[in-house]
N, C-alpha and C positions, 0 to 999 in steps of 0.2 A: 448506518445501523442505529445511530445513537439519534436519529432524527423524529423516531418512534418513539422516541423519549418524553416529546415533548408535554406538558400540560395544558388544556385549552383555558386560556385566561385572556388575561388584557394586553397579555402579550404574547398572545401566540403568533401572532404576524413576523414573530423573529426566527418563525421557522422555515418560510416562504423562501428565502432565498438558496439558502441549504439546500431544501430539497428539491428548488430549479438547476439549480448547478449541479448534485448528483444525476438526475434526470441528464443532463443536456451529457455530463460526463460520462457515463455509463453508455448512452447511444451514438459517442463519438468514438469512445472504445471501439463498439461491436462494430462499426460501421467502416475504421480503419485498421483495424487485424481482417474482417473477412477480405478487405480490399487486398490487403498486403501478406494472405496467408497462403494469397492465389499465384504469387509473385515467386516465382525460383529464382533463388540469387547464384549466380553466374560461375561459383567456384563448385556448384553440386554438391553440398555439403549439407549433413543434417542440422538441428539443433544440439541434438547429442554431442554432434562430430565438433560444432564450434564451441561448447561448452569446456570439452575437454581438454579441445586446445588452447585454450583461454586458462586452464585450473596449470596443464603441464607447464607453460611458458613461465608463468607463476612458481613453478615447484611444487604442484599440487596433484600431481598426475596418478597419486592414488586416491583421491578423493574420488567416496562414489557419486557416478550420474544415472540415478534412475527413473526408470518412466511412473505416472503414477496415472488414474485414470480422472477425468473429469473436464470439464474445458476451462482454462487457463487455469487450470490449478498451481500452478509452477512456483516453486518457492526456496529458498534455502534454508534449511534446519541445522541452527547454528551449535544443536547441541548433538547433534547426530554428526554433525561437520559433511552432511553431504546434501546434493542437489536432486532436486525431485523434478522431472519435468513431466507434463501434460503430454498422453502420447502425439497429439497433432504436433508437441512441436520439439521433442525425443527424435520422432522418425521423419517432421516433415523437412521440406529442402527449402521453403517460403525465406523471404524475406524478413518475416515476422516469426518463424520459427527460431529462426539463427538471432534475431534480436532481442526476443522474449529469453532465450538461454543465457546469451551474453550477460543481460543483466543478472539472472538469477547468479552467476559465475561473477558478478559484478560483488554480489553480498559477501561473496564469500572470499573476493581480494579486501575486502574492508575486514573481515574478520581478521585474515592472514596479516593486516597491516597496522592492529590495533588502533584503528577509526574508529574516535572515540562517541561520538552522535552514535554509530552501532553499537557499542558496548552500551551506553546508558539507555538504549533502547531496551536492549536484552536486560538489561536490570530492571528495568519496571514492566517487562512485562509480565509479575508474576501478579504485584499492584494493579496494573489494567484489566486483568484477569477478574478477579475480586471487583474490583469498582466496576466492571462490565454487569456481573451478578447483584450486585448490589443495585445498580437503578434499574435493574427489572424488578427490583423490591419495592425502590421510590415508588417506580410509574403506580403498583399494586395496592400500596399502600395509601397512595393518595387520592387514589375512591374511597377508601371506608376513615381516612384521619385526617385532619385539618394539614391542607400545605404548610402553615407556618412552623408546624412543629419538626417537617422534613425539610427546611428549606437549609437550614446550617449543614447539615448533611449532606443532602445534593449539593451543594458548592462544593464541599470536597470531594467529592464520589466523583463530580463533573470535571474538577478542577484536576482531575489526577487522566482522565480519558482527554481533556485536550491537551493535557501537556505530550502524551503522550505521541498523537498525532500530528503536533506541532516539531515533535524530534521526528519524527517518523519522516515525514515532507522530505525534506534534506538528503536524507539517509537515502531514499529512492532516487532523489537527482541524482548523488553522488552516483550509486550504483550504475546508474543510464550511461554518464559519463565516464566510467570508467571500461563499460561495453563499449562501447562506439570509439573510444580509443583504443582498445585493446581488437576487435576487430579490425580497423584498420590497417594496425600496427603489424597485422598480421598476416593479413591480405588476404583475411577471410573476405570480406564485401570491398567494393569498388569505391571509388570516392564517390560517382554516382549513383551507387546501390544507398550508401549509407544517409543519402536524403530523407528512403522510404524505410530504415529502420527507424531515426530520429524520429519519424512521424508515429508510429507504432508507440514507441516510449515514450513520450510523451505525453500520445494520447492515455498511454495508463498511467503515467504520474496524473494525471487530472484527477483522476477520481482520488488522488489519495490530495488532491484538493479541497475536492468538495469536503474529503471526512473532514478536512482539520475546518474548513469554513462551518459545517456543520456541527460539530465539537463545539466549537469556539460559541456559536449564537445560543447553543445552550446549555454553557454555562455563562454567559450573558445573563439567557432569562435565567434562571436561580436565581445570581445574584440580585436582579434588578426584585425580583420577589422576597429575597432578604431582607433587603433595605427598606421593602414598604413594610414589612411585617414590622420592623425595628422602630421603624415611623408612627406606628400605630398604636 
């Protein structure tokens, strides 16, 4: 998102990579959930059905799991304390339904286990929030005002949106790995089934790659535009 951000200057080349690697992550996504959403994993089970069982084994077994509409909208809402799943994969029986769930059920063992990378995520995101609104001000502003007078600012505004995808990172493996061991443990999927959900999660930690690589190159450029304004 924040690649949109960018200003066109003597350094806008630093945004070239960002947004190859959203690009390439984005169609490796779609490319291996349609592959693996085609896929029934061998216990007949829904996303819903492995989600649940994933929250009970936990001691979570009244946590809600509901469906919401949208494609992969699926998330944990850690202040509602319950899981939303996308209906494809609520009702569907795929390989990638049960592992897309997992992890969402993933978020919400880290809540139950005070995993601290998730708490400090939940705290700033009221900050990421804000600094998101805010450099749609920079981008606006910086047609009609000279950059140097926004560049202190954009370092902070920037500097608070990579940090925050740079905790973010983590926080999704962590969750991956704690689906993929928790289905196992479970005997929701196969040793062999869980090849193709690791591939599935994966491919969606990528993009939260790209964000933080993307984060990261601009607040790069800011900076590097501070320092020449400083220079000057």
């Amino acid at each position: 998102m924040m690649l949109g951000m960018f200003i066109f200057d003597r350094w806008w080349y630093l945004a070239i990579p960002g947004i190859l690697l959203a690009l390439y992550a984005q169609l490796k996504l779609s490319s291996t959930y349609s592959h693996y959403v085609q896929i029934g994993n061998q216990a007949g089970i829904t996303g819903a059905q492995a989600a649940r069982a994933i929250l009970g084994r936990a001691g979570l077994a009244n946590m809600p799991v509901e469906e919401v509409g949208g494609h992969l909208t699926d998330h944990y809402d850690p202040m509602k304390k319950a899981l939303f799943l996308s209906s494809e994969n609520f009702h569907g029986q795929s390989l990638a339904a049960v592992g897309v769930a997992a992890h969402e059920a993933g978020h919400a063992l880290q809540h139950q286990a005070a995993y601290a990378l998730f708490h400090l995520r939940m705290f700033l995101v009221p900050a990421t929030q804000f600094a998101t609104n805010a450099a749609y001000f920079i981008f606006l502003l910086s047609w009609v005002m000279s950059i140097a007078k926004l560049a202190t600012i954009a370092v902070g505004v920037f500097a608070v949106l990579a940090l925050f995808q740079v905790i973010t990172l983590p926080v999704e493996y962590d969750a991956s790995r704690r689906a993929k061991e928790q289905l196992l443990r479970l005997g929701l999927v196969s040793r062999e089934e869980s090849g193709g959900v690791s591939k599935v999660l994966n491919a969606a930690a990528l993009t939260y790659v790209a964000a933080m690589v993307g984060a990261l190159l601009e607040l790069l450029h800011w900076v590097l535009i501070a320092r020449n304004n400083d220079r000057d």
